[in-house]
C-alpha positions, 0 to 999 in steps of 0.5 A: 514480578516486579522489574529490578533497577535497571530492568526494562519493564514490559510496558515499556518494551512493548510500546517500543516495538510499536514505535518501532514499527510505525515510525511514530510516536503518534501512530503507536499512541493511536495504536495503543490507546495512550497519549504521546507522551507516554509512549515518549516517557516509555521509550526513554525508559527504555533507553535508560534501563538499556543504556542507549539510545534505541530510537533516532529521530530522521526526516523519514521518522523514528529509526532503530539504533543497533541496539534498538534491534536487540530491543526488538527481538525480544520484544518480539519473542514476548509478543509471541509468548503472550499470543501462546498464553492467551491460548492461541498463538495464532491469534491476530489482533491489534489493528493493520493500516494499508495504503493503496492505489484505489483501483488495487484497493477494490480489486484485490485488497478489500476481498483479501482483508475480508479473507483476513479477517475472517481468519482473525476477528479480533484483527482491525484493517485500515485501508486508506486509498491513494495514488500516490509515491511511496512515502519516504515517511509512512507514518501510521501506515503498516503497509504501502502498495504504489505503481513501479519499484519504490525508490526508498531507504531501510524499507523492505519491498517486493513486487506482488503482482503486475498488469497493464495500462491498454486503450478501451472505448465502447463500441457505440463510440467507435461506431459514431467516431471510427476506430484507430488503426494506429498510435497517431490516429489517437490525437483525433480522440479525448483521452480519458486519464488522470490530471497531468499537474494532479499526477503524482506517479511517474510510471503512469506519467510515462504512460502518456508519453509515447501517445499523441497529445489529446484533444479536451477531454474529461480527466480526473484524479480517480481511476474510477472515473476514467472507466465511467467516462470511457464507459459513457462514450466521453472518449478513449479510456487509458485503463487497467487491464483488471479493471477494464477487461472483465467490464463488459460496456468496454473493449479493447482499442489498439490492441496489440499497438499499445500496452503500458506493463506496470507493476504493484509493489507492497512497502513496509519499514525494515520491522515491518515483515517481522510483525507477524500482523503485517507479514500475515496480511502481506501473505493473504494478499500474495494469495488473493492475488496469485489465485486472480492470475495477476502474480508477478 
């Protein structure tokens, strides 16, 4: 059928909503196989049939109008028509991009993704690891998982579960260098943790700040090497609990003296937990992680 003057085609519609979704014309051109021009060309389409505007640029990206959201919910419910026409409408398919702390990304999001896609074949999943704020501009990024409750703007978050920082060395290295009895003994021991000036979080800066300052020691940017570096004797390892407790070259220091509570939280824009990809990835995570015994 073809759209009478003024009708908004579907084409259209649909290249919208990825926009919409994504906060990019860029990213939804990416998404959708065509160039940025044309998602740009559509759009405006769009807001012509419709007679306004649906999208408004911002500093943090590409924003939905009032009457954007109109445009979204049909486009929506299209969407979920043509799932049922093509036989399954429980069928995912398309591409889901996450960004996540690294540590989180192999502990929790890799065997999650890999139950989603087992589910949904024709589903594509992006993980880009990074410890890092959230991003007032997530670009391309469906979902965002950061340390501690984002302070962010038209964005939907919620935490999706909690764990701790603790202090870990092996036994071998308490043996040579005598164990701690309390906080201040830990200035005679290199702290293996990130980068002060590379530390882009605060919550896992805080976590620093009630211990005494640490004599040279090996720092880096990856959660991964403090566990190698405690692991290898270099000093006292600040580490996750998921990661460092299950390690059996690790154990526990100060315990019951020191813990860091910190939470993980996932991040989406507004539309974000009405893509059914994004809101069925989120529910596989909450799941994989509810089972782990590390829910909020």
């Amino acid at each position: 059928m073809t759209p009478s003057p003024g009708e908004p085609q579907l084409d259209a519609l649909m290249t919208f909503l990825a926009a919409a979704r994504l906060g990019r014309y860029t990213a939804a051109a990416e998404v959708l196989g065509i160039t940025h021009s044309t998602v740009s060309r559509r759009v405006a389409s769009l807001e012509e049939a419709m007679g306004g505007r649906v999208l408004v640029r911002t500093s943090g990206g590409w924003e939905i109008t009032p009457l954007g959201h109109r445009a979204v919910a049909v486009a929506e419910r299209i969407e979920a028509s043509l799932r049922g026409l093509a036989g399954d409408e429980d069928a995912m398919q398309g591409m889901v991009r996450i960004a996540a702390p690294d540590a989180f990304t192999s502990s929790f999001l890799v065997p999650a993704m890999a139950r989603l896609r087992m589910r949904h074949p024709a589903l594509a999943v992006e993980l880009i690891a990074a410890t890092q704020r959230v991003r007032q501009n997530r670009s391309g990024v469906d979902l965002e998982i950061v340390v501690g409750r984002p302070q962010v703007h038209r964005a939907f978050a919620t935490p999706v579960c909690s764990y701790s920082l603790r202090l870990y060395a092996t036994p071998e290295y308490l043996a040579l260098r005598g164990a701690p009895t309390r906080v201040a003994d830990l200035a005679a021991h290199p702290l293996s943790y990130y980068i002060e000036s590379s530390l882009q979080v605060d919550e896992l800066d805080r976590a620093v700040q009630s211990l005494p300052a640490s004599p040279p020691s090996i720092r880096s940017t990856s959660v991964f090497a403090h566990v190698e570096a405690t692991a290898a004797g270099a000093g006292i390892g600040l580490l996750p609990d998921f990661l460092a407790d299950p390690d059996p070259r690790l154990i526990r220091v100060l315990d019951g003296s020191y813990a860091h509570p910190l939470a993980y939280w996932a991040v989406a824009r507004d539309e974000g937990p009405r893509n059914p990809v994004v809101a069925e990835a989120l529910a596989v995570l909450r799941a994989h992680i509810e089972e782990s015994g590390s829910m909020v």
